[in-house]
N, C-alpha and C positions, 0 to 999 in steps of 0.2 A: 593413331591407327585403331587402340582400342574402341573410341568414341564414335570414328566410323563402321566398326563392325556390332557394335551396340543397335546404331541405326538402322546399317539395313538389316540386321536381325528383328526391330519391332517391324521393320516395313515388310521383313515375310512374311512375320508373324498375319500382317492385317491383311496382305495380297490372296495368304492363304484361306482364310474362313470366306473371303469375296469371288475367290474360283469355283468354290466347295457349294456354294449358292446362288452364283449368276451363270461365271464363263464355263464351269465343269474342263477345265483343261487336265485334271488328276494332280495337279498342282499340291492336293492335299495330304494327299496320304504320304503317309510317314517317312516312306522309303524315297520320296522324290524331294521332299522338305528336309531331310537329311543329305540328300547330293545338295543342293543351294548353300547349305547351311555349312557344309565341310568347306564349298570353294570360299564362305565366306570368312567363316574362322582358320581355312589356310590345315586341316590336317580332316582329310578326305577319308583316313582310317579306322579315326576313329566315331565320326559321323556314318558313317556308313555301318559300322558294326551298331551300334546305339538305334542307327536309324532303321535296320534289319532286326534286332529286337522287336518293336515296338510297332514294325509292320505285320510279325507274326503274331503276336496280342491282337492288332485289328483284324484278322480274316477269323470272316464268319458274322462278324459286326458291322450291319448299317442302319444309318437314318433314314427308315421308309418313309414317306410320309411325312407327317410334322413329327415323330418322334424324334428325341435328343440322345445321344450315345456318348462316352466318351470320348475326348478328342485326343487320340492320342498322336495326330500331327503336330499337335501346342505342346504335345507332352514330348516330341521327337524332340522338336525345337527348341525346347527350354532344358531339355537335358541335357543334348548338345554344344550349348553357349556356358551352361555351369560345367560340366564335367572340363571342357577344353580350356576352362578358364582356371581349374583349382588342381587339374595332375595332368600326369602326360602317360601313367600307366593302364592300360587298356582296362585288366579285370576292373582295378580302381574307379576309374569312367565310368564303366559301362553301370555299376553299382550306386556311383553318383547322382548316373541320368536318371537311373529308377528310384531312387529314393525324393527326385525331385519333381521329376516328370510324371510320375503315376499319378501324386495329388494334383499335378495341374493339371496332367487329363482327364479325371474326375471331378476337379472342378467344372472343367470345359462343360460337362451335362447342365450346371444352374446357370451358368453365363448365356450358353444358345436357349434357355430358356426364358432367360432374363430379357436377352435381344429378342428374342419372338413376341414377349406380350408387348414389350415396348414400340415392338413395328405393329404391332394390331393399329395401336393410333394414330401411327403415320396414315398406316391406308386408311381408316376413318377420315384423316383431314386430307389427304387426296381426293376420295370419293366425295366429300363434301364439296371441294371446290371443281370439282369434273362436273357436279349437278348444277353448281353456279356457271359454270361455262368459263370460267378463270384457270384455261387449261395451262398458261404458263406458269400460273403460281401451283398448280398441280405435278409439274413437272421440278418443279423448282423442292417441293414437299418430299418428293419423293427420291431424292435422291439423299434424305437422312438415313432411310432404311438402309443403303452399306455402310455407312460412318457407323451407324450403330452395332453393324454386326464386325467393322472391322476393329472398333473399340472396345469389343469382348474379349478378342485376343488380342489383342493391340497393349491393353495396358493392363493387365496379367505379364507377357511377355518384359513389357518397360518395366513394371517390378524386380522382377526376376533378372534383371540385366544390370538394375542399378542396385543392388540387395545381394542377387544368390549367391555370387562367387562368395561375396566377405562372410556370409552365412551359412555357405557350406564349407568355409573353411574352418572356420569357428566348430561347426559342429564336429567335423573329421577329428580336428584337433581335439575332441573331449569323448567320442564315443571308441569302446573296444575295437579292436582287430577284429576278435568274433561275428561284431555285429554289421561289420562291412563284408565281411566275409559270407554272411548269412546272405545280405542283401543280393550278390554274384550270384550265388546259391540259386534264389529265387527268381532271378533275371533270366539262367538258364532253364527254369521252369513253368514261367509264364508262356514264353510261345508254341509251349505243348495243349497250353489250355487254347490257346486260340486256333493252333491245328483241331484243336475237340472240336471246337466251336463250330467250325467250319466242315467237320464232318458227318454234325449234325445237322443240315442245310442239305447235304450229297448223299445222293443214294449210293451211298457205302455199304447194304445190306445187298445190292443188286450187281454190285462192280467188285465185290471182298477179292473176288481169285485176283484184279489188278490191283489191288491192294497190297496183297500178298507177294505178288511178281514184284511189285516197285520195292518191293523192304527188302527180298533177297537180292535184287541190285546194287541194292545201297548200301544194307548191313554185312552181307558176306561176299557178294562181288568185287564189292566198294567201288561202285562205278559213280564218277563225279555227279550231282544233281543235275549239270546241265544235259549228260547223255542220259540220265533218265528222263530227263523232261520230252527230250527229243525221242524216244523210246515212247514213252506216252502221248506225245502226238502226233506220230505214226499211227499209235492203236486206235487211237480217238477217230483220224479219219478214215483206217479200213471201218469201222463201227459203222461212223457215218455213211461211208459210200456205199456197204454192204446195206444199210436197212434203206439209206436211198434209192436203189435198185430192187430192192422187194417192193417194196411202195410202189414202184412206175410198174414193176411186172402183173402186181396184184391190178391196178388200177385201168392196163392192157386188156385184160384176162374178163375182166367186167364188162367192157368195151364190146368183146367180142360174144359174151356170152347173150347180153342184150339183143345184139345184134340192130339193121333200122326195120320200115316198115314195109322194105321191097320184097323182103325176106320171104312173107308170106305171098 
């Protein structure tokens, strides 16, 4: 059983970076690589907590363009498969996943870098044989370009599966209480920084007052997140339908002031 979930964990591992660059099904991000990853290691609670972590780390973080970011999907995933494999204590886990998962999400930045210069010369020998007119060895060329982005995460992950547990158990076993302790600490601190992150992106100096309304729902109300959410997308679409009806009145109002050319 171990040996099959070892598997398909590399084969999420690679499914994942090849969604994230061809099929975009959201397959990627943390908090959905963490539901896969619980049904596969069989404890859904604590993948899910690890994998809500390390989604609020990712908001406010993306790769425009060809820029490289850290992937903190690979880092969902790999902390999920150590943590579930070396305690069954939740703070413990979650401490685990971060102390495992952060470096290899930070890795993740030089590996999709690594894959990108390495597909530069796929498409050179593509484009080389597309001017030959040798479209099927063209086709044939280009289908290294996923292997190669699925082998960034691919065998990072296969490390980590045949390595991390005996690795993190060894280390647990030699470091303080303290410093596992600290690491909890910082885990419940990190997706404050990714709430920043992501506040900086939103016109948060234009919306403060619902800013304000959503904190006193939550902090002194203590109304679930979900009925705030549902509370906030009510407001979102009075907003919307309010200023999309000044627009069609404004735009009315022009109509009639022009008026046509019988007028005169």
């Amino acid at each position: 059983m171990e040996i099959i979930q070892g598997i398909l964990i590399i084969l999420l591992s690679m499914w994942m970076v090849i969604d994230q660059q061809g099929f975009v099904i959201t397959t990627w991000f943390p908090i959905m690589v963490a539901f896969f990853a619980g049904l596969i290691m069989g404890d859904m609670q604590t993948a899910m907590v690890i994998g809500g972590t390390f989604q609020l780390m990712n908001l406010g973080v993306a790769n425009i363009g060809g820029s490289s970011v850290p992937n903190w999907g690979l880092a969902s995933l790999v902390g999920i498969y150590v943590a579930c494999k070396t305690t069954h204590d939740l703070s413990q886990a979650k401490a685990v996943a971060l102390a495992v998962g952060v470096p290899v999400g930070m890795l993740g930045i030089q590996l999709d870098v690594f894959a990108k210069l390495l597909n530069t010369y796929v498409t050179h020998a593509a484009q080389k044989a597309c001017e030959e007119m040798k479209f099927k060895k063209m086709n044939r060329i280009l289908w290294i370009g996923p292997v190669i982005f699925a082998l960034s995460t691919g065998i990072p992950t296969a490390l980590c599966v045949l390595f991390g547990d005996t690795l993190v158990n060894t280390i647990l076993s030699a470091v303080p209480k303290w410093f596992t302790n600290g690491l909890s600490i910082a885990g419940n601190m990190l997706p404050v920084v990714g709430i920043a992150l992501l506040l900086q992106v939103m016109p948060a100096k234009k919306y403060l007052s619902m800013l304000m309304v959503g904190f006193v729902f939550s902090a002194y109300l203590n109304v679930p997140m979900f009925g705030v959410s549902i509370i906030g997308l009510a407001l979102a679409y009075y907003f919307f339908t309010t200023e999309s009806n000044k627009k069609t009145l404004v735009s009315n109002e022009a109509v009639i002031d022009e008026g046509d050319d019988w007028d005169e």
